[in-house]
Backbone as a ProteinNet text record, in pm:
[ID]
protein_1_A
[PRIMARY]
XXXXXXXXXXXXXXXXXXXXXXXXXXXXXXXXXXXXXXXXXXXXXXXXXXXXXXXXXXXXXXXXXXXXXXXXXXXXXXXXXXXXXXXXXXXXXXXXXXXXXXXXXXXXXXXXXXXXXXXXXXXXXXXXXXXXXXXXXXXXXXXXXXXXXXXXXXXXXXXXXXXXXXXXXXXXXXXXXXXXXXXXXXXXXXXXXXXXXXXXXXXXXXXXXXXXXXXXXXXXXXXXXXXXXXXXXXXXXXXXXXXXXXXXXXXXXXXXXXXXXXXXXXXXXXXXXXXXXXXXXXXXXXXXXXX
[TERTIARY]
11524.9	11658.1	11730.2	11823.4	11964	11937.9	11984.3	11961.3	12068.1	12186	12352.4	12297.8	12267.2	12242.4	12148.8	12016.8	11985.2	12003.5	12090.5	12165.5	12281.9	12337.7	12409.9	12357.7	12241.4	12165.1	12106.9	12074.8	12032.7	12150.1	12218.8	12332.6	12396.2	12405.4	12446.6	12345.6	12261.9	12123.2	12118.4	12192.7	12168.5	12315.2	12436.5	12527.3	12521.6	12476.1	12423.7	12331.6	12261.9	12155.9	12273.1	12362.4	12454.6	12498	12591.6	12680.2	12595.3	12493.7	12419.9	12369.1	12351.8	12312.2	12460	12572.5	12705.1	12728.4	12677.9	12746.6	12630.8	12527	12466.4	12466.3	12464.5	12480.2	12351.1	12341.1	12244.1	12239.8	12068.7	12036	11901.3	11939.7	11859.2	11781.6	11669.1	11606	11507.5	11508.1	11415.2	11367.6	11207.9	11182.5	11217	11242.5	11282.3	11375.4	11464	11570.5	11605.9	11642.2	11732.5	11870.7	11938.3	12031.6	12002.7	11940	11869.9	11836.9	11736.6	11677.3	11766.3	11912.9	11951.6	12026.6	12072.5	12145.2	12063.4	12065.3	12005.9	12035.2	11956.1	11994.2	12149.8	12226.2	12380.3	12467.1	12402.4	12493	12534.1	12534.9	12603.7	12532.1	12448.6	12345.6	12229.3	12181.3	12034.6	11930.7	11881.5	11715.2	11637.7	11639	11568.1	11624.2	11584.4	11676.1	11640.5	11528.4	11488.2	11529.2	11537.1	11645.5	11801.9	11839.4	11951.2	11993	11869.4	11793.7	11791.1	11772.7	11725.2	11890.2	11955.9	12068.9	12167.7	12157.9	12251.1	12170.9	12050.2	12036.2	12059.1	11979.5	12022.2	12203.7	12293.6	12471.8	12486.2	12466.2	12438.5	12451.8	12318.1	12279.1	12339.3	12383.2	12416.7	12579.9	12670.2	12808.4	12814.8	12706.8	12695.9	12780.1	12874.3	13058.2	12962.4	12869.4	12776.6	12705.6	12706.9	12734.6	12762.1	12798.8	12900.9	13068.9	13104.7	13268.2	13399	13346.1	13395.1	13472.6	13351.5	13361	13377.5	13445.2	13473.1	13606.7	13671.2	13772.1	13872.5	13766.8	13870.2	13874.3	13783.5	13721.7	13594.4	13660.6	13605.3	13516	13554.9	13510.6	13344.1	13296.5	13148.5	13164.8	13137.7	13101.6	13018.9	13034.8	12909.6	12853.1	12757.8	12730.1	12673.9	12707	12660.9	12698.5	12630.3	12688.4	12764.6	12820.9	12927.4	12827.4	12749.4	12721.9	12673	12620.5	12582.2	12422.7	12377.3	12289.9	12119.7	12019.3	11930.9	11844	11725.1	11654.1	11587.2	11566.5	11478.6	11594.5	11673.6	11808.6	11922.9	11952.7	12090.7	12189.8	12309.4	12434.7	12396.2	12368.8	12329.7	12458	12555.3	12646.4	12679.5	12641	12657.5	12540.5	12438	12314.6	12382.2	12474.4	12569.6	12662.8	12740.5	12829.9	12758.2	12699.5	12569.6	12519.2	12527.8	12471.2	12552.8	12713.5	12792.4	12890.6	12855.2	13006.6	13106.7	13226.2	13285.7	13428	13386.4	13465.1	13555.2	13577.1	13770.3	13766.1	13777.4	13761.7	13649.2	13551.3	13424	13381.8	13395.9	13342.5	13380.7	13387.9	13428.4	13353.1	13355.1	13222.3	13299	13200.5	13307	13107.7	13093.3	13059.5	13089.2	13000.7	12992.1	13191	13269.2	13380.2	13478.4	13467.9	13538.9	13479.6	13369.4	13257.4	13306.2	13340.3	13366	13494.3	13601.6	13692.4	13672.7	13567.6	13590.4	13458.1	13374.4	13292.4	13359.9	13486.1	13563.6	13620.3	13663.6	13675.8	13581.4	13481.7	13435.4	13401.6	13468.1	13472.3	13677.6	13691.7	13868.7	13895	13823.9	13845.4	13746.9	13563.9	13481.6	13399.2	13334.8	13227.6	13117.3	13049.6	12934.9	12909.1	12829.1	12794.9	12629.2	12699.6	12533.5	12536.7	12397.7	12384.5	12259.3	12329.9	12230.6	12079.6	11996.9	11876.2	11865.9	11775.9	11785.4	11706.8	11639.7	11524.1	11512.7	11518.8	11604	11807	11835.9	12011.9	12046.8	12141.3	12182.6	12230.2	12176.2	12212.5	12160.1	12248	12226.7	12206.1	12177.8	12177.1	12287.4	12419.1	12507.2	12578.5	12539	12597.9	12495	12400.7	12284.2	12309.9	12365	12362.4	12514.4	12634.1	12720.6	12678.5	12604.6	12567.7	12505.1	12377.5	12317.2	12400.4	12517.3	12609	12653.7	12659.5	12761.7	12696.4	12570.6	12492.3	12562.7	12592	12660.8	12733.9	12839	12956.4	12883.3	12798.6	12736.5	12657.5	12625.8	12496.5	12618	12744.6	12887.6	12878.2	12914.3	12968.5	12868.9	12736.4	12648.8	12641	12673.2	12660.4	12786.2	12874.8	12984.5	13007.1	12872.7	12860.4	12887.8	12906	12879.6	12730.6	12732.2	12629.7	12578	12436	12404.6	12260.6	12279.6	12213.8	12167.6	12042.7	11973.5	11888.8	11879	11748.4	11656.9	11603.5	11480.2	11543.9	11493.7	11450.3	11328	11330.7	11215.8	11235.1	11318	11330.4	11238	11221.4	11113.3	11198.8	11144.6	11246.3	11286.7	11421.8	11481.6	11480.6	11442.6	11455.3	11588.9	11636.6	11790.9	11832.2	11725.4	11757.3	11589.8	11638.2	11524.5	11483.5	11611.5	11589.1	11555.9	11549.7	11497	11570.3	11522.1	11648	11662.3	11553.9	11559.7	11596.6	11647.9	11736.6	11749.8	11784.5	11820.7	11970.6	12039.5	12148.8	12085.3	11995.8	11911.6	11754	11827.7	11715.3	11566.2	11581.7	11449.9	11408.5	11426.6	11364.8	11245.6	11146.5	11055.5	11013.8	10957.3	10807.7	10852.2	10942	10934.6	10917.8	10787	10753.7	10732.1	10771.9	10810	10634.2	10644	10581.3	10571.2	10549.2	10591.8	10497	10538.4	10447.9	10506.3	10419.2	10401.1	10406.8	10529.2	10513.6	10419.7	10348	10224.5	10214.5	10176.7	10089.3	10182.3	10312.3	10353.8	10424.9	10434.7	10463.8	10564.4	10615.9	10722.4	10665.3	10713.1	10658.1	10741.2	10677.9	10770.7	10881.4	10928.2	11063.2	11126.5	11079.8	11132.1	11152.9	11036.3	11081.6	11231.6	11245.1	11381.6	11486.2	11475.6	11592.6	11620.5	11517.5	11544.4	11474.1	11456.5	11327.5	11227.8	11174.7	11030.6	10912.8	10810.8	10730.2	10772.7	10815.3	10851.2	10987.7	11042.4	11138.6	11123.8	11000.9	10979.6	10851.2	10790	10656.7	10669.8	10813	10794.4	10884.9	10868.1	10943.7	10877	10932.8	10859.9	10913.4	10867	10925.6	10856.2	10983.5	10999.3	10956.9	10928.2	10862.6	10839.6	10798.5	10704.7	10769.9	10756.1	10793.1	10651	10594.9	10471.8	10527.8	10584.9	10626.8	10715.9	10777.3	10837.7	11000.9	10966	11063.3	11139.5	11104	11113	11241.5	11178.7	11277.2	11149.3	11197	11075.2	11073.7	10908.5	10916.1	10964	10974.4	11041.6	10906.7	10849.9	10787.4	10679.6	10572	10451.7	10393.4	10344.2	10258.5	10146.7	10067.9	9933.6	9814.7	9834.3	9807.5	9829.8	9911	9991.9	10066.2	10134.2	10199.9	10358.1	10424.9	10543.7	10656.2	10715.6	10825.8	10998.9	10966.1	11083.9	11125	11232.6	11221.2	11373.5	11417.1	11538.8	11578	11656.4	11688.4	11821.8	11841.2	11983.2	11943	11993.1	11925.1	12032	12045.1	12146.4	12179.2	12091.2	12192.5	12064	12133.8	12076.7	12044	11958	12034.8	11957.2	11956	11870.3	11731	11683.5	11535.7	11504.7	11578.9	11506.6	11599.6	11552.9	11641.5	11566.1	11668.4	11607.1	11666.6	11575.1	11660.7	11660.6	11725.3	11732.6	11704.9	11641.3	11525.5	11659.2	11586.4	11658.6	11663.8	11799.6	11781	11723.5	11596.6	11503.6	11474.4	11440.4	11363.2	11434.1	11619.2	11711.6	11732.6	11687.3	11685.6	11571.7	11467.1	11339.1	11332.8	11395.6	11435.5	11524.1	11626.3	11729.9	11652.2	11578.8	11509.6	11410.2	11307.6	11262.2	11314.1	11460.9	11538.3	11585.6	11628.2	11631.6	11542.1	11434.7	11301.8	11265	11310.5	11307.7	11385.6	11509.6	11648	11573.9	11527.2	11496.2	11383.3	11242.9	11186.3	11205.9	11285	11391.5	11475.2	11516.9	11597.8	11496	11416.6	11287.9	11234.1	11190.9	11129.2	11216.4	11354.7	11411.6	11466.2	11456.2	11496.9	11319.4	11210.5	11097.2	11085.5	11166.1	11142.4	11247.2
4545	4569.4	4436.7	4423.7	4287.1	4276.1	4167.1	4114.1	4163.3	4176.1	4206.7	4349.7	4426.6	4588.5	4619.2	4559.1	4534.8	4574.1	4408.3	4400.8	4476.1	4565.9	4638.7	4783.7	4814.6	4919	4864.3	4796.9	4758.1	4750.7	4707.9	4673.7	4867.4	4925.3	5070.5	5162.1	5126.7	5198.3	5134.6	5028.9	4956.2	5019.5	5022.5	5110.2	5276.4	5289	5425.1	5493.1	5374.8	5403.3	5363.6	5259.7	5197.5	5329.2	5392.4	5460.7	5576	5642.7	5716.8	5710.1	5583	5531.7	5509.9	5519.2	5519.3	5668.6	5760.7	5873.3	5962	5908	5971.5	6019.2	6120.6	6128.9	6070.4	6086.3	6035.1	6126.5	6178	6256	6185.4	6156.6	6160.9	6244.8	6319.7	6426.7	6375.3	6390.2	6304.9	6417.9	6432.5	6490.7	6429.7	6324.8	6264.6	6341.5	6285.5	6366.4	6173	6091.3	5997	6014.9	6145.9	6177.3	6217.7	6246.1	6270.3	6137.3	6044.7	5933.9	5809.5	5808.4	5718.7	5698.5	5785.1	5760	5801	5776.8	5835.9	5966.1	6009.9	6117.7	6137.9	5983.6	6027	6034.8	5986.9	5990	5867.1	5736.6	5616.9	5529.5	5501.8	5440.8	5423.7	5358.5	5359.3	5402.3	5482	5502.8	5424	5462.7	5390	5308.1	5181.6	5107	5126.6	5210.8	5253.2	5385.5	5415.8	5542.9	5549.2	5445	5330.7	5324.8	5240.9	5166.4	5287.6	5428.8	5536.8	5616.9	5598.4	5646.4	5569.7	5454.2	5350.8	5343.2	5331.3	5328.9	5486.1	5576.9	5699.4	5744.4	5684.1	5710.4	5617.2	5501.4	5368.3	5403.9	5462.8	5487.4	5595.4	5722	5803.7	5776	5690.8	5633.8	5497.1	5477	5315.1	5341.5	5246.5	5276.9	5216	5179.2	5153.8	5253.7	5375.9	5525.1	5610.9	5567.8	5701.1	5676.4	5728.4	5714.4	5749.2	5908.3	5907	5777.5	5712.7	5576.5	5519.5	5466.2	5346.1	5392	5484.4	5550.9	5568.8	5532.5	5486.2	5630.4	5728.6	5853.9	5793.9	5753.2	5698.3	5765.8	5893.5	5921.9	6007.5	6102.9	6190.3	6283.6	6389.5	6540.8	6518.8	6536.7	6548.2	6675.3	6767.8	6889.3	6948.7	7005.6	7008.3	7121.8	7215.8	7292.3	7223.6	7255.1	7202.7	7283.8	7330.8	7394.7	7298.7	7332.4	7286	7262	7135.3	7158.7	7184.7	7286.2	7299.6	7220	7250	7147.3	7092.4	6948.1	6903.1	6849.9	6877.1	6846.3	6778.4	6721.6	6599.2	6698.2	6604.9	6640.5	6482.8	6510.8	6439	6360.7	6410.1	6345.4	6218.8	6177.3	6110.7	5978.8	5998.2	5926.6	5819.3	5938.7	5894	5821.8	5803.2	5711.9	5601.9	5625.5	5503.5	5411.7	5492.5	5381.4	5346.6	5313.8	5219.3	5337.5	5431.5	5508.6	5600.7	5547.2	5617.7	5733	5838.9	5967.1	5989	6040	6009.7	5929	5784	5729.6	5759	5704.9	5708.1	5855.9	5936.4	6080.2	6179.6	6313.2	6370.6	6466.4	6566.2	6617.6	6793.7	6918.1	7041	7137.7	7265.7	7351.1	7464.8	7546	7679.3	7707	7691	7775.8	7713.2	7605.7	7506.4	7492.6	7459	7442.9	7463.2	7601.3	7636.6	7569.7	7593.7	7485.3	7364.7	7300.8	7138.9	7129.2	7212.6	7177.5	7202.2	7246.4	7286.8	7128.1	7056.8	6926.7	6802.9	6850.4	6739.8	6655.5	6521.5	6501.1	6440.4	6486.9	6484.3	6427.5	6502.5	6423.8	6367.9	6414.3	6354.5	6302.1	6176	6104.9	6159.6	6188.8	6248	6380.8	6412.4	6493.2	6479.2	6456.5	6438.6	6565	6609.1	6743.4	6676.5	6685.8	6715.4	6792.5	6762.6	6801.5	6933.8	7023.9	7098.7	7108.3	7033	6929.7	6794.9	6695.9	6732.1	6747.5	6753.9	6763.6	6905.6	6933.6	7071.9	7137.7	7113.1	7219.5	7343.2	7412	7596.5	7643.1	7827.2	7882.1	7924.1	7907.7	7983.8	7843.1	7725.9	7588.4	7635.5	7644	7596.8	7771.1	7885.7	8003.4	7936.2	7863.3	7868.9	7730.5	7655	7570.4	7615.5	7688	7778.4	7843.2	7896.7	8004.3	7898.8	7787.9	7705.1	7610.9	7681	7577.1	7513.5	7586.5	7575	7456	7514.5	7402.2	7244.9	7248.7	7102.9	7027.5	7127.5	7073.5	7051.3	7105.1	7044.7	6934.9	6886	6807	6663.3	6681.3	6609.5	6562.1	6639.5	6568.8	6539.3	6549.6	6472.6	6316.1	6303.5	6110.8	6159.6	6269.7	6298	6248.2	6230.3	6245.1	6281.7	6344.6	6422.6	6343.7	6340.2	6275.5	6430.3	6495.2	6594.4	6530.5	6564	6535.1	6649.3	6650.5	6726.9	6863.4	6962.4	7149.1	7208.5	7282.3	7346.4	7434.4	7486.5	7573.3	7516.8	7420.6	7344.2	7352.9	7319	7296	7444.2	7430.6	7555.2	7673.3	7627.6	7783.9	7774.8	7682.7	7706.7	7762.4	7744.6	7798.1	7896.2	8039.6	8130.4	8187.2	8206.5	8294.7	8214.1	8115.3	7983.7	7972.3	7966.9	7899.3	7748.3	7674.2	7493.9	7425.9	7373.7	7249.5	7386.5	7503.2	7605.4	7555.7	7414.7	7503	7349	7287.3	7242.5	7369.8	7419.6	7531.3	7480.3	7380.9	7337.5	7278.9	7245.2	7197.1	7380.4	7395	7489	7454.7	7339.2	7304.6	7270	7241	7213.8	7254.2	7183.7	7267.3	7224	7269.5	7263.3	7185.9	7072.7	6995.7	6859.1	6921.4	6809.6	6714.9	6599.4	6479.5	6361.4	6338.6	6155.7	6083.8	5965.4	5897	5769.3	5745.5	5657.6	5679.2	5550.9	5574.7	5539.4	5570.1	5645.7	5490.9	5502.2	5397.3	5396.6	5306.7	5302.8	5284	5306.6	5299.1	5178.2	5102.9	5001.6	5057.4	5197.8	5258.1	5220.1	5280.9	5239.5	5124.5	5034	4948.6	4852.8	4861.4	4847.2	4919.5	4991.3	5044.4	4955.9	4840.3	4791.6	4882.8	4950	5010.6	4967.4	4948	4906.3	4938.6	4902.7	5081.2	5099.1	4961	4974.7	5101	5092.5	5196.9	5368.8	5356.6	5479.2	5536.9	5486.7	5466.2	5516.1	5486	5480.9	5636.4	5711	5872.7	5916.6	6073.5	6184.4	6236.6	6318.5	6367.2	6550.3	6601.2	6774.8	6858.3	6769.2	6846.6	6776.8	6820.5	6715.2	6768.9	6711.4	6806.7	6781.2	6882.7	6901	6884.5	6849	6740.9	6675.8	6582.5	6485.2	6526.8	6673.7	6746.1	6628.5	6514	6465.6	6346.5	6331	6211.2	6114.3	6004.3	5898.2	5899.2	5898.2	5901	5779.6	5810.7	5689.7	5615.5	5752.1	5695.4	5864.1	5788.2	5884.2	5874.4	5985.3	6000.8	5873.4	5951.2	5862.1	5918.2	6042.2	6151.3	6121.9	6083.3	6059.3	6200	6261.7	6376.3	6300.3	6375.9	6327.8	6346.7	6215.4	6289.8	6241.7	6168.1	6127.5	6122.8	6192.1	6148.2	6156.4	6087.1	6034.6	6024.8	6003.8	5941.4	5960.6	5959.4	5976	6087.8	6179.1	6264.9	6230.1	6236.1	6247.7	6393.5	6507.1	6632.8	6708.5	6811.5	6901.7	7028.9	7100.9	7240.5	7327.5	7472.9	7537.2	7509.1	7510.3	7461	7341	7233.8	7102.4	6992.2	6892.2	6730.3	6723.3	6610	6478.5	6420.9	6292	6138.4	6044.5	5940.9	5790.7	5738.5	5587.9	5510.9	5451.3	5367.1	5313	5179.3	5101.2	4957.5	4874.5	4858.4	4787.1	4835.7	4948.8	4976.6	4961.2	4979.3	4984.7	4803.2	4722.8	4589.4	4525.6	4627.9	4582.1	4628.9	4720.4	4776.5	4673.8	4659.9	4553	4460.4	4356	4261.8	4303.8	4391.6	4412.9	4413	4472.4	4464.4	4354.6	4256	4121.1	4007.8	4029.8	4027.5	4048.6	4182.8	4232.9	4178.4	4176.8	4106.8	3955.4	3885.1	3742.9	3712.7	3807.9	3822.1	3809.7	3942.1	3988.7	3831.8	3792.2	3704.3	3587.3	3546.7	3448.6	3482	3616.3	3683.2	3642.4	3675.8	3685.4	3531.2	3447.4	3309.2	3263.5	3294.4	3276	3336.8	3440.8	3514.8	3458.4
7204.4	7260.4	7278.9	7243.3	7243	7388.7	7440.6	7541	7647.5	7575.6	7625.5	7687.5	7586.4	7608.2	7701.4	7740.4	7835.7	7989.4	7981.6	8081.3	8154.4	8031.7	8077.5	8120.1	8075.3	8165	8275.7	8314.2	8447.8	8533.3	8473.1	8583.9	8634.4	8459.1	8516.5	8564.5	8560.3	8668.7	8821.9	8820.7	8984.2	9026.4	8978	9021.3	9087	8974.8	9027.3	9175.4	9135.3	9306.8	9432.1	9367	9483.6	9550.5	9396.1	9442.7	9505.3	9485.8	9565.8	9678.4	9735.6	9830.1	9919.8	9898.3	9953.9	9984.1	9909.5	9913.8	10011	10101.7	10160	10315.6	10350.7	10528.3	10587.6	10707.4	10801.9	10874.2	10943.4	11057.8	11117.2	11198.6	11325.5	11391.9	11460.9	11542.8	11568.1	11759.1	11798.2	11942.1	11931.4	12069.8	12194.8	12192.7	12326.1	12372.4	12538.4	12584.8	12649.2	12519.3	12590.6	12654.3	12636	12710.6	12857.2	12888.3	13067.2	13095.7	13004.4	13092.9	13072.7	13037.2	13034.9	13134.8	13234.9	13316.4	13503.4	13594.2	13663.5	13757.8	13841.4	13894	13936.9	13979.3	14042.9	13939.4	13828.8	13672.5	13679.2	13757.5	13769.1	13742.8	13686.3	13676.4	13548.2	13480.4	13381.5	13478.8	13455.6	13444.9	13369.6	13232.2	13167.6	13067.3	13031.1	12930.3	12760.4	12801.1	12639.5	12582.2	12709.1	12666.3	12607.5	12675.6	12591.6	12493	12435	12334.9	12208.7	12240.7	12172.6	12118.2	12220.1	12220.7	12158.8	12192	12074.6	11938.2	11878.7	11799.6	11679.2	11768	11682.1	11615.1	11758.5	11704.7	11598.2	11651.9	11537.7	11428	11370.3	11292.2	11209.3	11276.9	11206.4	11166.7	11239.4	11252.3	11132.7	11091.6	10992.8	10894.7	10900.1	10812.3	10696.9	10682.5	10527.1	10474.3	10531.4	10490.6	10504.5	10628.2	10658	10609.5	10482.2	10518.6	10571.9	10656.3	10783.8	10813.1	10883.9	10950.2	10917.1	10766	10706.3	10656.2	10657.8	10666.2	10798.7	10871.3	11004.3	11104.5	11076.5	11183.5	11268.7	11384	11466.5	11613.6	11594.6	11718.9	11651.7	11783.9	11762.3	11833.6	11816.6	11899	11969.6	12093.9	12160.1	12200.5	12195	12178.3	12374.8	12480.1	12552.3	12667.9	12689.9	12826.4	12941	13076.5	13148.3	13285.9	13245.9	13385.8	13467.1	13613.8	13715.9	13633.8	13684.1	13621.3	13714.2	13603.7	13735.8	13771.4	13869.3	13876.9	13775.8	13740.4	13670.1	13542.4	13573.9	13445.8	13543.3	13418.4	13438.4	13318	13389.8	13266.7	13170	13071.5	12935	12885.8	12909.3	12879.7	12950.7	13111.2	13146.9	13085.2	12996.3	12901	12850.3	12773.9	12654.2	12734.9	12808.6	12880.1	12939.9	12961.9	13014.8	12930.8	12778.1	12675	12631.4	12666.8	12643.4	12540.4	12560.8	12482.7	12575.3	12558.6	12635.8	12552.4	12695.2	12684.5	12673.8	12571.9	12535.5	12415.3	12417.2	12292.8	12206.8	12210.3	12113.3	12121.2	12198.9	12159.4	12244.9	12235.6	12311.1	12317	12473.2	12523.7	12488.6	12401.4	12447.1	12420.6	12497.9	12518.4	12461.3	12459.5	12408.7	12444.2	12516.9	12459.4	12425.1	12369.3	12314.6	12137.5	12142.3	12048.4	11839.7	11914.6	11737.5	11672.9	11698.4	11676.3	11669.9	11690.8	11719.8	11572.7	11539.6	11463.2	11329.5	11308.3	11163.1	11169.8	11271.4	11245.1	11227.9	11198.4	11143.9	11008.1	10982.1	10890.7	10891.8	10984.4	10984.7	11116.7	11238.2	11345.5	11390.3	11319.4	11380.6	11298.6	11262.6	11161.8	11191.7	11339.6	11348.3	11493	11441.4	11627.6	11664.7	11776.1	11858.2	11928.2	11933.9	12015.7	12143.4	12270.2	12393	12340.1	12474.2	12467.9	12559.5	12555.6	12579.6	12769.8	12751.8	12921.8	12872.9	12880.9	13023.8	13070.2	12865.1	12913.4	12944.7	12883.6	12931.1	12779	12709.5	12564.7	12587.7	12547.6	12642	12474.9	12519.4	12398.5	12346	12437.1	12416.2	12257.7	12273.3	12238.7	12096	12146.9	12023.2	11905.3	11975.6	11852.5	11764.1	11856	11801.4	11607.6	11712.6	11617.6	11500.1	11515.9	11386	11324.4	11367.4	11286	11251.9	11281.2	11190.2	11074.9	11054.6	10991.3	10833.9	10781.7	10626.5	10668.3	10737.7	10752.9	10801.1	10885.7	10929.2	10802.2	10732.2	10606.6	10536.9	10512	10415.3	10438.3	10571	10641.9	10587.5	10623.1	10618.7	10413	10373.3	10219.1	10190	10298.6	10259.6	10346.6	10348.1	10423.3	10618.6	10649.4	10830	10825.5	10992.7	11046.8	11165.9	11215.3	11314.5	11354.6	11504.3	11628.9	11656.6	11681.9	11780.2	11854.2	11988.1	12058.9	12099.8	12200.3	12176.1	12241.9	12142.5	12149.3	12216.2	12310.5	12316.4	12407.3	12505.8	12571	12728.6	12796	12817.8	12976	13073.3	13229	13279.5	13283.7	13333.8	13195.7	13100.6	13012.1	12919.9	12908.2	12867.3	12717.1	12630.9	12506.4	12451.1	12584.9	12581.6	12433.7	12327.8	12244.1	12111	12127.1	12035.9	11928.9	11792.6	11670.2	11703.7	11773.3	11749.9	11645.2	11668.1	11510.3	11441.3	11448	11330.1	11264.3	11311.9	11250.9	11112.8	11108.4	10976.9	10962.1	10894.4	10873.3	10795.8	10767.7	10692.2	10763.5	10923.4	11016.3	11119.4	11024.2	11071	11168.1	11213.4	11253.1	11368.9	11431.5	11558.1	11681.2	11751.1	11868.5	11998.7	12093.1	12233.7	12257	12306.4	12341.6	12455.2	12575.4	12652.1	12700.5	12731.2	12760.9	12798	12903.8	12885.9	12756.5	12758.1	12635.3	12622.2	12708.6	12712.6	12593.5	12541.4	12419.6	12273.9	12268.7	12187.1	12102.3	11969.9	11884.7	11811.4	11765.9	11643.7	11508.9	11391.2	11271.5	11237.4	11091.3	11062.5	11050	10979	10983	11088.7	11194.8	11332.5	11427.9	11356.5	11401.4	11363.6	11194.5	11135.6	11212.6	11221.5	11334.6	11458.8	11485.1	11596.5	11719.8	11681.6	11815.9	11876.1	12013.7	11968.3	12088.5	12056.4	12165.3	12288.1	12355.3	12486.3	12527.5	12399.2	12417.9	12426.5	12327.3	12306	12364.3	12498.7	12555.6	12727.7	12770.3	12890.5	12991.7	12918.5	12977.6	12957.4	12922.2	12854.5	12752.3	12666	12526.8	12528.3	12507.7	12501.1	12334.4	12206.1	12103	12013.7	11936.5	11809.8	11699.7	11581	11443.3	11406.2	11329.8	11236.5	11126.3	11066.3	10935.5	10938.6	10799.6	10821.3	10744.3	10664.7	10604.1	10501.1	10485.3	10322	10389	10538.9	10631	10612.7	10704.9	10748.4	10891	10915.2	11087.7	11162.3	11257.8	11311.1	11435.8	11486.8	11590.3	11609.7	11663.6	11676.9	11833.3	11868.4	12004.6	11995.4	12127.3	12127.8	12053.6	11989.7	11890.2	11783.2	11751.4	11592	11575.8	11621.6	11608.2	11595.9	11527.1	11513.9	11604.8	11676.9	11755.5	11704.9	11583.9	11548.2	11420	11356.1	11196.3	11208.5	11074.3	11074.3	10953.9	10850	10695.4	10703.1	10518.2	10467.9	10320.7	10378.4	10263.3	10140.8	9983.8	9894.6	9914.4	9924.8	9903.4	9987.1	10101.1	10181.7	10130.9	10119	10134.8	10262.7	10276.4	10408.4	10357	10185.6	10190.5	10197.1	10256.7	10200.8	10176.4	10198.9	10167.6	10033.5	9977.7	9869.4	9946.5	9942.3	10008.4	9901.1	9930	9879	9951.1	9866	9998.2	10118	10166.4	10260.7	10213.7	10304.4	10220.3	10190.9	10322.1	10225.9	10102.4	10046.9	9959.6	9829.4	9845.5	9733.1	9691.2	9766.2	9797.3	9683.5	9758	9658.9	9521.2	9516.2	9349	9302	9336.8	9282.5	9243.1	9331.3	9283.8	9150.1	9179.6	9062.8	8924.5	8958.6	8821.7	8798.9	8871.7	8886.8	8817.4	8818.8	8781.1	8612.2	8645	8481.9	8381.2	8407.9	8357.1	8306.6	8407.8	8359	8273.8	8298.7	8245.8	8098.8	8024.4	7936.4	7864.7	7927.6	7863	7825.7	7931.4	7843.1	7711.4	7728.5	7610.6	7492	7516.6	7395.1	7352.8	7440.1	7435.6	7310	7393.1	7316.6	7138.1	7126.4	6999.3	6893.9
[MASK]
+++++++++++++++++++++++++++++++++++++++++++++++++++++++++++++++++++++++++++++++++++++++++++++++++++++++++++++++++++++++++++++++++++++++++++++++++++++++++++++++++++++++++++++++++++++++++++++++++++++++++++++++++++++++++++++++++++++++++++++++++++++++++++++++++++++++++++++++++++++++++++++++++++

């Protein structure tokens, strides 16, 4: 092969991953409930700073104007997904997590409930780059929030292969009972496996995935966590028990559907391909300098 011609497939094979790697959403789902432990019982306050730590990185992440173009388009705000009730024992309003970890209400995101809910999820993508959904223990995500969400599943999985992105925290019906009739993460239907699991996070680790995120065990070690996923559904984990059970997975899928992600790697990995082709390219041109 000419040396020119080559080069010009590498270069249009490294485009391609670019542009695929541009055109991907981000999801987040994590058993934790960093929306309860980030703020404390009066709502004015941190509890925990890794809960923080969990909460800025997951919006972060799913808001990154380096794939989300929402957000590089200048749709700046996030849904925040959450009941309004009083809340019962053993629960916080979650929303106050999220204000605690440095985002505030009104600008950066806005808070609506089961009767607000459906209207605000046809905007996303127009008025919102991503939505985070409350936890169910210790925030206050009800069932009435979480059926509207499953009925809306199509439209969120649109949303999501059109570069959105979605923050969940933990499902399980766990505390006061709040989401009795279950359908967890249903409105990502290829999320089966998840199960109401509560615990001490003693123990509990970050993966190198996770640690790239900037995570690191101290963050994800010192609360408790409400469910595990029994697989990784074709994400990368982020962080594991003292078990090795999974309580965190996260990616950028290229295209969703109700059975299943494909992903594209993440940047390290599109980094380390480049080089390889990098590699190859020079390789290539010695050869042909030698012949």
């Amino acid at each position: 092969m000419r040396k020119g011609t080559f080069i010009f497939l590498v270069t249009f094979i490294s485009l391609v991953f670019c542009a695929q790697l541009s055109l991907a959403g981000s999801i987040f789902l994590t058993g934790h409930d960093p929306d309860f432990h980030a703020s404390n019982a009066a709502g004015t306050g941190v509890d925990s700073i890794g809960a923080v730590h969990i909460n800025q990185v997951g919006i972060n992440y799913i808001l990154d104007a380096n794939f989300n173009s929402f957000t590089s388009g200048g749709v700046t705000k996030f849904l925040f997904v959450e009941s309004k009730i009083t809340p019962p024992a053993g629960h916080r309003r979650g929303v106050n997590g999220i204000v605690q970890s440095g985002f505030a209400l009104g600008t950066d995101f806005e808070h609506h409930d089961a009767s607000t809910l459906g209207p605000e999820l046809l905007l996303l993508g127009t008025k919102y780059a991503g939505i985070v959904i409350a936890s169910d223990f210790g925030g206050l995500l009800t069932q009435a929030e979480l059926d509207i969400l499953n009925a809306g599943s199509a439209g969120i999985i649109g949303f999501l292969n059109n570069d959105g992105g979605l923050f969940a925290m933990a499902e399980g019906n766990s505390g006061a009972g709040l989401t009795p009739n279950g359908g967890h993460f249903g409105f990502l239907p290829f999320v089966v496996s998840a199960t109401g699991f509560n615990q001490n996070e003693a123990g509990t680790t970050v993966t190198p995935f996770g640690a790239s995120l900037g995570l690191t065990n101290a963050d994800v070690s010192t609360n408790f966590s409400h469910n595990i996923f029994n697989n990784s559904f074709g994400l990368n984990v982020v962080d594991r028990d003292s078990a090795g059970q999974i309580l965190t997975i996260a990616g950028r899928p290229a295209v969703i559907t109700p059975g299943g992600v494909g992903t594209v790697p993440e940047p390290s990995t599109i980094l380390l391909f480049g080089s390889g082709l990098a590699g190859l390219v020079a390789w290539r041109y010695r050869k042909n300098k030698q012949d």
